[in-house]
N, C-alpha and C positions, 0 to 999 in steps of 0.2 A: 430728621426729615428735611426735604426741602425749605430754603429759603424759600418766604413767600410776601409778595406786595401786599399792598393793604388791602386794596381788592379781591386779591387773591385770596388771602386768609378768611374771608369775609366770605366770597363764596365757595369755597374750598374747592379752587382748581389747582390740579398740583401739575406743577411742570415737570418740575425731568430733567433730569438730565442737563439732566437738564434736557432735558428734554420740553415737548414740545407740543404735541400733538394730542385731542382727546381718545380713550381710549375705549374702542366697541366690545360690551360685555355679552354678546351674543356670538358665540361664534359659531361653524358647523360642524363644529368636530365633536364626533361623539366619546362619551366621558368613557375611560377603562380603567380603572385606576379600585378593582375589588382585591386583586391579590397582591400583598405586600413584597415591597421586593427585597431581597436577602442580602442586604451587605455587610453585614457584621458589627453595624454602629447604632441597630437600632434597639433604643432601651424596649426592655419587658413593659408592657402595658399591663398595669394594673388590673384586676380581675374582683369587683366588687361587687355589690348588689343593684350599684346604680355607676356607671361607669362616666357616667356624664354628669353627677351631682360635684356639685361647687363650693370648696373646700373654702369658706373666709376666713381661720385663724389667719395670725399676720405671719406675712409669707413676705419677704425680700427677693430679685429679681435682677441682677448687676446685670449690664446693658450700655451696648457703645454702637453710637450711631455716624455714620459717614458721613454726616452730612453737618454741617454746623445748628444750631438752637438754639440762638440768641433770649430770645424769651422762657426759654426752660427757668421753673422756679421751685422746682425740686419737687414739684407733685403739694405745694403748699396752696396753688390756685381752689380755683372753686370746682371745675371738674375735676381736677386729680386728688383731694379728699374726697369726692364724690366714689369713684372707684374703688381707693383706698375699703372705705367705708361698705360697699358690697360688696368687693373681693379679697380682703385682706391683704392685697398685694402693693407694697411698696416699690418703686421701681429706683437702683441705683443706678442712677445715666450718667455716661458720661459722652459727650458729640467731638467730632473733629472740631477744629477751632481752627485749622487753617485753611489753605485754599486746596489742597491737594484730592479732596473728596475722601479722605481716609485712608489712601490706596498707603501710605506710609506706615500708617500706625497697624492697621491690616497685614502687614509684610512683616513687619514683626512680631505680628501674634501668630503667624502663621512658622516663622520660625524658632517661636520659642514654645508655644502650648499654651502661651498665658492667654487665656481667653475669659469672658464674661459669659454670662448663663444667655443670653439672649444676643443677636446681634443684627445691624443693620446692614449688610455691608455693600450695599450697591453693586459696581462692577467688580470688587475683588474678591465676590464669594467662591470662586473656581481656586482662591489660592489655599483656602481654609478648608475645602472639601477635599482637592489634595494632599492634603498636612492628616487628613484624616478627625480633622476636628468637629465638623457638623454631622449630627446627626440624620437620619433618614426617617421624618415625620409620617411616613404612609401607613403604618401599620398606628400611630397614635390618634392621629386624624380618624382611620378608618373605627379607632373604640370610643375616640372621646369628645367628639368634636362635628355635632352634628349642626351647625351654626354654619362651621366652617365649610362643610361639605351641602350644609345649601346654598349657601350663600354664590360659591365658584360653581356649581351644579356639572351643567356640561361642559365646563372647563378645568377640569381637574385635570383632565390628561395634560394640559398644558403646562399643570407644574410638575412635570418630570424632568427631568433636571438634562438627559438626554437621549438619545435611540440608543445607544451600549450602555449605559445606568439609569436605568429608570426608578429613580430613587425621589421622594420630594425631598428637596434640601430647604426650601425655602418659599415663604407663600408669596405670594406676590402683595403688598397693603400701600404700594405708592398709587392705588389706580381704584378706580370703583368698579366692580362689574356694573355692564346695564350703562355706562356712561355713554350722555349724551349732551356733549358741550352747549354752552347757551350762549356763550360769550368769548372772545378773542385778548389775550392776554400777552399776543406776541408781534413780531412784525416789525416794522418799519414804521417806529414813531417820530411822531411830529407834538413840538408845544401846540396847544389850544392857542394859544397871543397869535402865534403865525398864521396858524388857519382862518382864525378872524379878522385879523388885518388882510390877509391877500384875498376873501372873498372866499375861503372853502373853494381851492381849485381842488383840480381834480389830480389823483393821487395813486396813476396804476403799476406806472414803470419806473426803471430807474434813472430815464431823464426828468420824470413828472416829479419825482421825489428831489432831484438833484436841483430843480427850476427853483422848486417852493423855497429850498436853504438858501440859496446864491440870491436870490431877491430880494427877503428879508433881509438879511446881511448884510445887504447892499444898504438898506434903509436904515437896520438898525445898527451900524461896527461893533456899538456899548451897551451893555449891560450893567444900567447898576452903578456906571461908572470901572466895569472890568470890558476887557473883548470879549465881544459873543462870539460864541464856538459853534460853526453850523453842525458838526458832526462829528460824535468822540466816539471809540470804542474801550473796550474792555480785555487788554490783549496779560491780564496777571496769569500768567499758570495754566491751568483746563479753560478757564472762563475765556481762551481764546477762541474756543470753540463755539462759545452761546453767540459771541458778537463779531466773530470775524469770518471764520469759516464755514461755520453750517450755514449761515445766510449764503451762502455761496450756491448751494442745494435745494433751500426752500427759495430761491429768487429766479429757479431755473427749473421748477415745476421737480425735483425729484425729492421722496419723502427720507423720513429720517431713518438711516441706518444704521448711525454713529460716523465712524470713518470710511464704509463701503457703500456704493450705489451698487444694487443687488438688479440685476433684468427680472421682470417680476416673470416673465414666461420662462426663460432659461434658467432663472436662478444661478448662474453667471455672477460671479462678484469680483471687483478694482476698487482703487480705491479712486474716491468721489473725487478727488481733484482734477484725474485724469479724461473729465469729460469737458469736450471743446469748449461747450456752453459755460462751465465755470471758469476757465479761465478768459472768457469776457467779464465773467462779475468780477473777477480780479482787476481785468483789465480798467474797469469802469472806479474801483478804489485805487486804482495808483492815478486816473485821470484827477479822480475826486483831493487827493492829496495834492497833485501837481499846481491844481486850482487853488489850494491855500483851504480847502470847503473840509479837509478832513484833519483832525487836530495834531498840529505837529509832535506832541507828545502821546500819544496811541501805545506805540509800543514799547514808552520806556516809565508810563506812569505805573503806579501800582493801584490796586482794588481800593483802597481809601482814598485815596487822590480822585479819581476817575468819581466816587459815589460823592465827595463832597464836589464837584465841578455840577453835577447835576444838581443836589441841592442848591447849588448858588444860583440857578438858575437862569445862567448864562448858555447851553448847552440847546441848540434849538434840535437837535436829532439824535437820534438812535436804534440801533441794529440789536433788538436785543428781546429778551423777554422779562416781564413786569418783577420777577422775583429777582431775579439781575441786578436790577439798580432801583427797586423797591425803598431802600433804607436813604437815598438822595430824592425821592419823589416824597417820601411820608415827612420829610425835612420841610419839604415846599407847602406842603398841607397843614403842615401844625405850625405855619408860615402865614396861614391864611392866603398864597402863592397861586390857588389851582387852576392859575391861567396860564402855570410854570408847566405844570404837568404835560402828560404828553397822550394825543390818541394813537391807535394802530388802524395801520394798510396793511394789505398784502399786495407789496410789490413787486413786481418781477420782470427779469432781463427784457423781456419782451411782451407782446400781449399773445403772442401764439404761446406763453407758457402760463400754468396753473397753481397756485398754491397751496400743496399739499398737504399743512399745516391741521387738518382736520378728518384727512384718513386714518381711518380707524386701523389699529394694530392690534385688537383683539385682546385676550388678557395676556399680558405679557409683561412684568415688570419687576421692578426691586422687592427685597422683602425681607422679612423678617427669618432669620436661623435659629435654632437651637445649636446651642454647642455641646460636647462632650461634657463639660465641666460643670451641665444641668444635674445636680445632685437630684429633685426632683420634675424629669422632663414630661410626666405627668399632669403636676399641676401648674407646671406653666403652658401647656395646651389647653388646658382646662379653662385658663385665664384669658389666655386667646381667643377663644369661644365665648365666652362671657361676652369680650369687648365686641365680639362677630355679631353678638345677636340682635334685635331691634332695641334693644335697652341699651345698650353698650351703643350701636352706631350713633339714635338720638341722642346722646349722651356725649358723645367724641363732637357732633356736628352742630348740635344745638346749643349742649348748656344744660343747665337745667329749669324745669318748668318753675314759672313765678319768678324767676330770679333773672334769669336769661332771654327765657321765651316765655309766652302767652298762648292757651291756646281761646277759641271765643268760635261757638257754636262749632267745634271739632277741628277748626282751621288751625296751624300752630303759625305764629307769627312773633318774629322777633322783637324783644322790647328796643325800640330807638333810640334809645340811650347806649345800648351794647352795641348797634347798627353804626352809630355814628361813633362811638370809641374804637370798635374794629376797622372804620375806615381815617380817622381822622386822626387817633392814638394809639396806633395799631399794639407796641412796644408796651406798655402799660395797661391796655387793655386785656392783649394776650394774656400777661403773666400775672393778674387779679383773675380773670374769667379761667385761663384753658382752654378755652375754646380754638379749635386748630393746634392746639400742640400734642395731640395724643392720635391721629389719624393713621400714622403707619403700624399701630397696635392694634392688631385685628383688620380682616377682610371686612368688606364695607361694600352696599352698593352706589352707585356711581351717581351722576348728577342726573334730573328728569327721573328717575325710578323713586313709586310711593311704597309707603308701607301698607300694612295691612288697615292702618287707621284712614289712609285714602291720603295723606301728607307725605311733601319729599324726605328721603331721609335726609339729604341734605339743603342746607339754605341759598343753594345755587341755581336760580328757577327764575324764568324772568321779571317778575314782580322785587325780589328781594333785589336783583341785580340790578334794575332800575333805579328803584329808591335807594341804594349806595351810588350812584354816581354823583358828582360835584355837580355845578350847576355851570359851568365852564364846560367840561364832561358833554350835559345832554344840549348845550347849544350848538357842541362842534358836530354831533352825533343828528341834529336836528337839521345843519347845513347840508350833511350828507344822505336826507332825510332816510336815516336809519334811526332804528331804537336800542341799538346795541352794537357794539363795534363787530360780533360774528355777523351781524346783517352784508359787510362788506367782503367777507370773506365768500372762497366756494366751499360749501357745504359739505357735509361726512356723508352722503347720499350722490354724491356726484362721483366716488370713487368706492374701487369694490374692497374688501376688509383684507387686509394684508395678508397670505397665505403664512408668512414668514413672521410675523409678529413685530416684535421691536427689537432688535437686530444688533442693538449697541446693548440691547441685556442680554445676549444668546453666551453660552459655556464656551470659553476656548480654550485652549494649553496654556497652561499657565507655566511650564518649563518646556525645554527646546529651542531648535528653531524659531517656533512662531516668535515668541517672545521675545526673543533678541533681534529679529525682526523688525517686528514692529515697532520696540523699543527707540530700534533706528530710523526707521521710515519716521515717527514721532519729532524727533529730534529734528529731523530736515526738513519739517514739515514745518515747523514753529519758527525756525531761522528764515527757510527759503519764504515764506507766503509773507511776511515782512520785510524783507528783501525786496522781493518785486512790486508791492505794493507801493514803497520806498524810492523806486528806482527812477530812471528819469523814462519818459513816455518813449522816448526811441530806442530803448534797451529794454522796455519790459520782455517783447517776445525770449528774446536772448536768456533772460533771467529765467523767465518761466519754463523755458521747455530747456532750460538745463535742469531745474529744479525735477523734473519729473523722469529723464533721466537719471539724477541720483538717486530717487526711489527704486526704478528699477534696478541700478547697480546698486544698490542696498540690497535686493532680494525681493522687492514688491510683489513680481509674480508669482514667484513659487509661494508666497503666504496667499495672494487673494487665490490662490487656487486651492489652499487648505482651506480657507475660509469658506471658498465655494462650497469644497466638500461636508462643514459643517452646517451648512445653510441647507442641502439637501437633506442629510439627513434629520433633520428640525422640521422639514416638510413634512418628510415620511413617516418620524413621530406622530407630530398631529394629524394628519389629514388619512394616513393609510395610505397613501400612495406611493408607489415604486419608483425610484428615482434613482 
C-alpha cells in the first residue's frame, strides 16, 4: 500500500498516487453488473449450501504489492493475528522495495507466468491482464461476496475494467467509498518556526509562498549550524511526479489526471505540460532556482538523501504530499522538533486559479487482482468479504477493542496511548498494533461514513484529527484561524464529481504504439523539465517550447488522441452516454 505520514496512518487518508485527491463514493451511475462476463479466465464458483459461509482452516495467500511496507511484520502485529485467528488466512507478502512502484517486478511476472495468488498492482495491471494472468471476479463476487457488493453498491459498474471487456479484474481498496476528506495532507508546505516567526502571513500564490522562503532565509542562512535550504524537491525516479510536475497542475487549478489534462466538456486529452499556464509554473521554478531559493541538488539527490535533509530540519519548504517525505518529518517528531514540521496551502500560479486537490473522482482506483495461480479463488473472495464487512473494516481501521480502542456509552474512541504512538512512533507503533497496514484487503468505506453502530468506520473525523496534531500544528492552524489545514483549502462541494474518474488508473495498451510512445514522451519529459528549470532565465522560453516540440515529434499527438479515445469510452461505460 501506500507510504503513509504519521498523520496519515493515523487517520487513514490514503494518497495515491500517488495521488492526491479525496475520493466521492456516491456517484450517479447506475450499477449493471448482474450478468457475468465471459472470458475464459473465470474460475467455476463453488455451488454449496451456503456460498458465503467462511472457511477458517489455515489457508496461506502469496501476495506482492506495488508499493513499498516498510512496517510489514508478517501478519505477527496485533490486527494480523487478529484476522489470522477468524479467517484462517495467512498472508505471504511480499512489497516492491524500490522506487519503481513495481512496474519492473510486474513486467516480469507478466513475462514469465510467475505470479502470486493475490496482487496489488497499481498502474501495471493492464500488463497482467494481457499475459492473461488475472482472473475475472464478476461471476465470484456475484455468489460469494455480498460484503463486497454492498459495500461498492452503485459503483460496481465502475469496476469494469473497460467498454470492449467488461470483466472485473480488480476491486478498487486504495479508497473508501462514501469518502469525505476532513483534512488536507498535500500542498505547498511551509515549517511551523517560519510561520511563527513572520507573523502567519498570508499564503495564496506563488509569490506569497516564494516571499515567506526568501525572508526567512534571509534571517535565518543556518540551521543547526548547516545551510538552510528554503526549497528541496524530490526528482528520484516516479517521485518526480509527486514534487515537481503534478504541482505544475494542481498550482494552475487543473485536477489530477496522471500525465493528461482531460477538457472535462470535450473530453479532449494532451498531455498537462502543454498548457501555457504550466509552463509559468515552470517558469516560476527555474526563477525560484535562479534565486539560490530552490536546492541546487534537486535533481541529482536520491530518495534517502532528500528524506534525511528534511529530517535535519534544515529544509523550510516543500512541494509534496505528507506520505512523500513522511519518514524525514516522523524523524523530526520523535526529535521532539515539531516546530520542524511543516503546514499545507493551497497555492496557485494565480488567484483567478483553484485548487482542485479535493474533487471528487468517484470510485476509481488501485486494487486488489486475483491471478490465475489462485488454486483456491473462492476462498480467497471469501476472505475479501470478511475483511469488506463491518468487522473486518473496524478491525483494518481501529484495532482492536480494549486493546486499541475504547468504546464508553456506544462512542468508540481511540486509546491515547495508540493515538500518540501512531503520530509520534509511527514505525513501531504500526508493526506492534497493524493498525493501517492491512487497508488495501478489502473494499472499506471511506472517511465521514458511520456504521450501523452510529460510529466512523474509520478514525479520520474531526475530533480524532484534532487531537493528533502537534501543538506547533494547532498554533500555526490557529494563526490562520482554521481548525484543520482542509479549512484552507476549496472544498469537494465547490466542484462537480469527475465524469471521468481518476484517469492515471484508467486501462491502456500496454503493447504497441501507445507504449513506445509514451515510453518516449516519459523520457523527455524527465530530462527536458530539469533542463529548463536548470536553465538560465533568458533561455528558459527556448528550452521549454523546444521541450514540447520533442514531444510532439516523439508522437504526442497521435497518443493523446488514443487516449482521448479511451477516455470516451470510459464515459460511455459509466455514465450510458454516446460519445
Amino acid at each position: 500500500m501506500n507510504r503513509k505520514s504519521t498523520k496519515t496512518i493515523f487517520t487513514l487518508l490514503l494518497a495515491s498516487s500517488m495521488l492526491i485527491a479525496g475520493c466521492g463514493g456516491n456517484s450517479n451511475n447506475a450499477a449493471n453488473n448482474t450478468t457475468p462476463n465471459n472470458t475464459g479466465n473465470t474460475p467455476a464458483a463453488t455451488n454449496s449450501a451456503d456460498d458465503t459461509a467462511l472457511d477458517t482452516s489455515p489457508f496461506t495467500i502469496s501476495f506482492f504489492g506495488a508499493d513499498a511496507s516498510p512496517n510489514w511484520n508478517k501478519m505477527q502485529d496485533d490486527v494480523g493475528k487478529a484476522i489470522t485467528e477468524k479467517t484462517g488466512v495467512t498472508l505471504e507478502a511480499e512489497f516492491d522495495v524500490g522506487s519503481g512502484g513495481g512496474d519492473q517486478k510486474i513486467a516480469m511476472m507478466a513475462a514469465s507466468g510467475d505470479v502470486p495468488d493475490l496482487i496489488f498492482a497499481k498502474g501495471s495491471l493492464s500488463k497482467l491482464v494481457d499475459a492473461g494472468l488475472i482472473v475475472d471476479m464478476t461471476e465470484l463476487i456475484d455468489k460469494h461476496a455480498p460484503n463486497l457488493k454492498k459495500v461498492y453498491g452503485e459503483n460496481m459498474n465502475r469496476l469494469k475494467y473497460s467498454l470492449d471487456d467488461q470483466a472485473i479484474y480488480q476491486i478498487p481498496t486504495n479508497m473508501g467509498v462514501g469518502q469525505q476528506s476532513f483534512d488536507a495532507t498535500g500542498g505547498f508546505e511551509i515549517q511551523h518556526r517560519v510561520l511563527k516567526e513572520l507573523g502567519y502571513p498570508e499564503v495564496k500564490t506563488l509569490a506569497d509562498y516564494e516571499k515567506v522562503l526568501k525572508d526567512y532565509v534571509a534571517l535565518h542562512p543556518e540551521t543547526d549550524g548547516q545551510p538552510t535550504i528554503p526549497l528541496t524537491l524530490n526528482a528520484d525516479d516516479w517521485k518526480i511526479m509527486i514534487t515537481v510536475t503534478n504541482p505544475a497542475f494542481i498550482a494552475t487549478g487543473a485536477p489530477d489526471d496522471g500525465e493528461y489534462y482531460v477538457d472535462p466538456e470535450t473530453f479532449e486529452a494532451k498531455l498537462h505540460y502543454k498548457r501555457p499556464e504550466e509552463k509559468e509554473y515552470f517558469r516560476w521554478l527555474n526563477g525560484m532556482y535562479a534565486q539560490g531559493l530552490l536546492d541546487k541538488d534537486t535533481f541529482v539527490q536520491k530518495d534517502d538523501q532528500y528524506k534525511a535533509k528534511v529530517a535535519s530540519g534544515r529544509v523550510l519548504g516543500l512541494i509534496s504530499q505528507e506520505w512523500e517525505y513522511s519518514d524525514g518529518e516522523n524523524a523530526l517528531k520523535a526529535a521532539g522538533k515539531d516546530e520542524y514540521t511543516y503546514a499545507h496551502f493551497p497555492v496557485t500560479l494565480s488567484d483567478e486559479y483553484k485548487d482542485h486537490s479535493f474533487m471528487q473522482t468517484g470510485i476509481d482506483g488501485y486494487g486488489l487482482a486475483i491471478t490465475t495461480a489462485a488454486k483456491d479463488p473462492v476462498r480467497i473472495i471469501k476472505w475479501l468479504d470478511w475483511m469488506s464487512s463491518d468487522e473486518g473494516q473496524v478491525l483494518r481501521t481501529w484495532g482492536i477493542e480494549g486493546k486499541h480502542y475504547t468504546v464508553t456509552d456506544g462512542k468508540r474512541e481511540v486509546n491515547p496511548e495508540v493515538r500518540d504512538g501512531l503520530a509520534n512512533d509511527t514505525a513501531n507503533t504500526q508493526k506492534e498494533t497493524g493498525i493501517g497496514q492491512y487497508l488495501i484487503f478489502g473494499a472499506r468505506y471511506g472517511d465521514g461514513v458511520k456504521d450501523p453502530t452510529g460510529n466512523y468506520y474509520t478514525t479520520s473525523f474531526p475530533d480524532q484529527i484534532v487531537a493528533s496534531y502537534s501543538a506547533a500544528e494547532k498554533e500555526s492552524l490557529a494563526g490562520y484561524k482554521a481548525t484543520t489545514w482542509k479549512d484552507l483549502f476549496p472544498k469537494e462541494d465547490e466542484f462537480p464529481v469527475k465524469e471521468t474518474g481518476a484517469l492515471y488508473n484508467m486501462p491502456v495498451p500496454t503493447d504497441g504504439k501507445y507504449q513506445v510512445t509514451f515510453s518516449k514522451t516519459q523520457d523527455i519529459i524527465r530530462k527536458r523539465i530539469p533542463e529548463a528549470i536548470l536553465s538560465k532565465p533568458a533561455d528558459f522560453d527556448k528550452v521549454y517550447d523546444a521541450f514540447l516540440a520533442e514531444l510532439d515529434k516523439a508522437g504526442a499527438q497521435e497518443m493523446e488522441k488514443e487516449f482521448t479515445e479511451l477516455v470516451k469510452k470510459r464515459v460511455s461505460l459509466w455514465t450510458g452516454k454516446s460519445l
